[in-house]
SELO-723599 format. One record per residue (C-alpha): residue number from 1; y, z, x. Coordinates in nm, 2 decimals, always signed. Last residue first. Example, Ala and Ser with C-alpha at 12.3 -4.5 7.8 and 13.67 -1.06 7.14 Angstrom:
- num, yy, zz, xx
- 2, -0.11, +0.71, +1.37;
- 1, -0.45, +0.78, +1.23;
//
This chain:
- num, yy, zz, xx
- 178, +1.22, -0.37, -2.82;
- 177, +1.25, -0.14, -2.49;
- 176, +0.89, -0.22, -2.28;
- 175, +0.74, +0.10, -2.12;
- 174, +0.73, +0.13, -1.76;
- 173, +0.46, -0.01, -1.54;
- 172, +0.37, +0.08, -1.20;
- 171, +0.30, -0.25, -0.98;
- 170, +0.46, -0.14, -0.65;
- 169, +0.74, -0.39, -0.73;
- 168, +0.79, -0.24, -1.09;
- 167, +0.84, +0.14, -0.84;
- 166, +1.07, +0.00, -0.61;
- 165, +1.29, -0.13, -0.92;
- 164, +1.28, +0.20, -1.07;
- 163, +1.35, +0.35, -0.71;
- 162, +1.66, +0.13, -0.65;
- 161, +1.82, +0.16, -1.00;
- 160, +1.76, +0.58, -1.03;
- 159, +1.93, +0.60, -0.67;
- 158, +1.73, +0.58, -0.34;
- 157, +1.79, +0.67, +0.01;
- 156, +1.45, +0.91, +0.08;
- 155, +1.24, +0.90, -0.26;
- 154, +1.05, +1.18, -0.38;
- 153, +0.80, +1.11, -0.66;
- 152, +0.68, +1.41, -0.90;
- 151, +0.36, +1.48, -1.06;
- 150, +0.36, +1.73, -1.33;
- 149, +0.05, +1.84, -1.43;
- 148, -0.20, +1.92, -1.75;
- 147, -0.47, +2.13, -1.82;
- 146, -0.81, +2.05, -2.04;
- 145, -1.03, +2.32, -2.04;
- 144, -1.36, +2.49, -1.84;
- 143, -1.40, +2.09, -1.65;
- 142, -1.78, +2.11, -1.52;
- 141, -1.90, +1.84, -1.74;
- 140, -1.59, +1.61, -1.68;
- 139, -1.70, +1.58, -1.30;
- 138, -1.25, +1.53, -1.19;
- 137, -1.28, +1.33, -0.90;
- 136, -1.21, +0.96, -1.10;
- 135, -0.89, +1.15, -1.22;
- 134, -0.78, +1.06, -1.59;
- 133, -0.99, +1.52, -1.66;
- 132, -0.67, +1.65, -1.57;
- 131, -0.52, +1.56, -1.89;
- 130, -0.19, +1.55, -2.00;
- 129, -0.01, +1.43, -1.72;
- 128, +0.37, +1.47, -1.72;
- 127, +0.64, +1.23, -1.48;
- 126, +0.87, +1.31, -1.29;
- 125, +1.10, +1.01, -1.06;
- 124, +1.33, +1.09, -0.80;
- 123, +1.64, +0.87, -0.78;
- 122, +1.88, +1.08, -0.66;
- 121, +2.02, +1.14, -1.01;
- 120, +1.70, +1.22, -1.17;
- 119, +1.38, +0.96, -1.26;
- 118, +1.25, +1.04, -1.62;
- 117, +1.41, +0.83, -1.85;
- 116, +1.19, +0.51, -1.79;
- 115, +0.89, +0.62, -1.96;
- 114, +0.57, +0.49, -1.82;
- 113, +0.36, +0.22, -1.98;
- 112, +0.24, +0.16, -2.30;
- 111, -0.09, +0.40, -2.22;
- 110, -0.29, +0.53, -2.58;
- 109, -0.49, +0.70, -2.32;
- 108, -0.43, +0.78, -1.95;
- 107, -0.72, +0.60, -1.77;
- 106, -0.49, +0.25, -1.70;
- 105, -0.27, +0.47, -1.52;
- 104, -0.53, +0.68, -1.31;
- 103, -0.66, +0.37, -1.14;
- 102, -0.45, +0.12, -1.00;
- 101, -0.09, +0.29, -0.99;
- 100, -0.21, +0.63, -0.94;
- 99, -0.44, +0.54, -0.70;
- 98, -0.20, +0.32, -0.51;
- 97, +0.03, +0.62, -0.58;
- 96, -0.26, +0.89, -0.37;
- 95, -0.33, +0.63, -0.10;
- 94, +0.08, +0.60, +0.00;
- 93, +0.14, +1.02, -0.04;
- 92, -0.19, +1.03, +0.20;
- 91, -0.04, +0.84, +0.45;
- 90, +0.27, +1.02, +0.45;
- 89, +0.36, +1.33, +0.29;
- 88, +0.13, +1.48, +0.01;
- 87, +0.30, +1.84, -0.15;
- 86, +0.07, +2.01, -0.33;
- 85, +0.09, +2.29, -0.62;
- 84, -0.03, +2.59, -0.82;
- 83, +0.10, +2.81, -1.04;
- 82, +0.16, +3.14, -1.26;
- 81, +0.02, +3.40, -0.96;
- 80, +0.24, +3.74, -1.01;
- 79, +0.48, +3.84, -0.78;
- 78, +0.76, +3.95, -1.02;
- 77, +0.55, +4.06, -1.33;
- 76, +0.49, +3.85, -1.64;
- 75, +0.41, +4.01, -1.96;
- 74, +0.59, +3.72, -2.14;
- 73, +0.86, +3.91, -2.27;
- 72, +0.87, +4.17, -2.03;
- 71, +0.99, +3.88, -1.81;
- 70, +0.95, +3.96, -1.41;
- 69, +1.11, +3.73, -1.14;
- 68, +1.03, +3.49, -0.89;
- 67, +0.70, +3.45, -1.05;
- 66, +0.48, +3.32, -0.79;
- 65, +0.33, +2.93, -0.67;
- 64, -0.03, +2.93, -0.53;
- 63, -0.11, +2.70, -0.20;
- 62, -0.33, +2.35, -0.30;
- 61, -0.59, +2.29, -0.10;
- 60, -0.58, +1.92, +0.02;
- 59, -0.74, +1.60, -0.12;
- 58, -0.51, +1.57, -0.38;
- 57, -0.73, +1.49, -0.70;
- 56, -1.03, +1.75, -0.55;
- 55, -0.77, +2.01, -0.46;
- 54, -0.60, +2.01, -0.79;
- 53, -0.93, +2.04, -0.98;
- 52, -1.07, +2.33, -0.77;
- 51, -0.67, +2.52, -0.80;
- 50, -0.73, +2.55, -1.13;
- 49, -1.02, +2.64, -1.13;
- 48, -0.94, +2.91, -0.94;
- 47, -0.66, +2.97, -1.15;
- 46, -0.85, +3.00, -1.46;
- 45, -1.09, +3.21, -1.37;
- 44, -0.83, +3.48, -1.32;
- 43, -0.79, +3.48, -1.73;
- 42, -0.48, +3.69, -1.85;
- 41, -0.22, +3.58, -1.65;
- 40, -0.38, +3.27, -1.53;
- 39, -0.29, +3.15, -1.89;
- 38, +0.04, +3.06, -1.76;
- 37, -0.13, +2.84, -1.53;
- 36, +0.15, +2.53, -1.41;
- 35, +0.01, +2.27, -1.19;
- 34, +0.19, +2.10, -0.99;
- 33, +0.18, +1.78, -0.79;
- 32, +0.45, +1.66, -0.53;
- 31, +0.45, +1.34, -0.39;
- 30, +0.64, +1.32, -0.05;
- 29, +0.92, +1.06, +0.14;
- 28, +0.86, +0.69, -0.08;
- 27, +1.14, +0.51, +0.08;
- 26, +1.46, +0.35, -0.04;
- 25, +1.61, +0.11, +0.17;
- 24, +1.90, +0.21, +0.37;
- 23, +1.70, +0.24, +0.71;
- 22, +1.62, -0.13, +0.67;
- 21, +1.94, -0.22, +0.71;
- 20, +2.12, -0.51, +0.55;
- 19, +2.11, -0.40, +0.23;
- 18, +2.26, -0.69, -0.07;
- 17, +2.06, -0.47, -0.35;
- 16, +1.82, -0.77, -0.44;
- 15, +1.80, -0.90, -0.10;
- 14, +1.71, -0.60, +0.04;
- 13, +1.50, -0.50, -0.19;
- 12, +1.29, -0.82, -0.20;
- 11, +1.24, -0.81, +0.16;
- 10, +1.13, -0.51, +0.21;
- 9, +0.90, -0.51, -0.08;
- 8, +0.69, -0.81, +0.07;
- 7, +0.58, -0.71, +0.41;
- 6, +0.69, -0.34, +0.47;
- 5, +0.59, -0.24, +0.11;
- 4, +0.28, -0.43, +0.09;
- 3, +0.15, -0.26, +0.40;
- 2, +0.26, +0.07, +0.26;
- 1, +0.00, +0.00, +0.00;
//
């Protein structure tokens, strides 16, 4: 994938947003997944499954995200283990939106495309997964309950415009506006 990217991305983006350097282009920089347990609060099975599934889609062991502060409400406590999440850089950032692109997409059900709306002012894009279970590493038989993540794309010297069309380029598809 990054080989498409140097070879015939490049090119296009730099004619399309008049760029002569190459260091202006915008550049996939880390993928971020998390995985948000509320229910690991009361079931500490759940976490370490949890943290199972999120280490079999990412290919690394995921590191445990904390309350930063305690809500009586919720029964939460400042400390407390409420997450999970992995940051991919590099090489494995490239294999892991090929996959994305290719195979998880066309798994998600009832899929039109991605939704357009989601990328932030710098030109990240966020997008929600319902299911864990899209993932070709995910054995369905041994999933305890369906949990969704939040898979996040960080772009170096990109604006909403640049990494939408970076993204079309790369072959993920948003949804069509009639």
């Amino acid at each position: 994938m990054i080989a498409k990217y140097k070879s015939e991305i490049v090119p296009k983006l730099k004619e399309e947003f008049n760029l002569k350097n190459d260091l202006s282009l915008p550049f996939l920089e880390k993928i971020v997944l998390n995985m948000g347990l509320a229910e690991s609060l009361t079931n500490k099975d759940a976490l370490e499954k949890a943290m199972e599934h999120l280490a079999a889609i990412s290919g690394q062991k995921p590191k445990f995200t904390k309350a930063k502060k305690s809500i009586s409400s919720f029964k939460l406590r400042e400390g407390d283990k409420i997450g999970a999440m992995v940051t991919l850089r590099g090489q494995k950032a490239w294999y892991f939106l090929e996959k994305l692109i290719a195979i998880v997409s066309p798994r998600i059900r009832d899929f039109r495309g991605t939704d357009e709306s989601k990328f932030d002012k710098l030109g990240n894009y966020s997008m929600g997964i319902s299911e864990q279970i899209i993932f070709p590493e995910i054995n369905y038989s041994q999933v305890d309950k369906i949990r969704g993540m939040v898979i996040t794309l960080v772009f170096k010297n990109s604006n909403p415009e640049k990494s939408k069309k970076l993204l079309e380029l790369l072959g993920l598809p948003f949804k069509k506006n009639n």
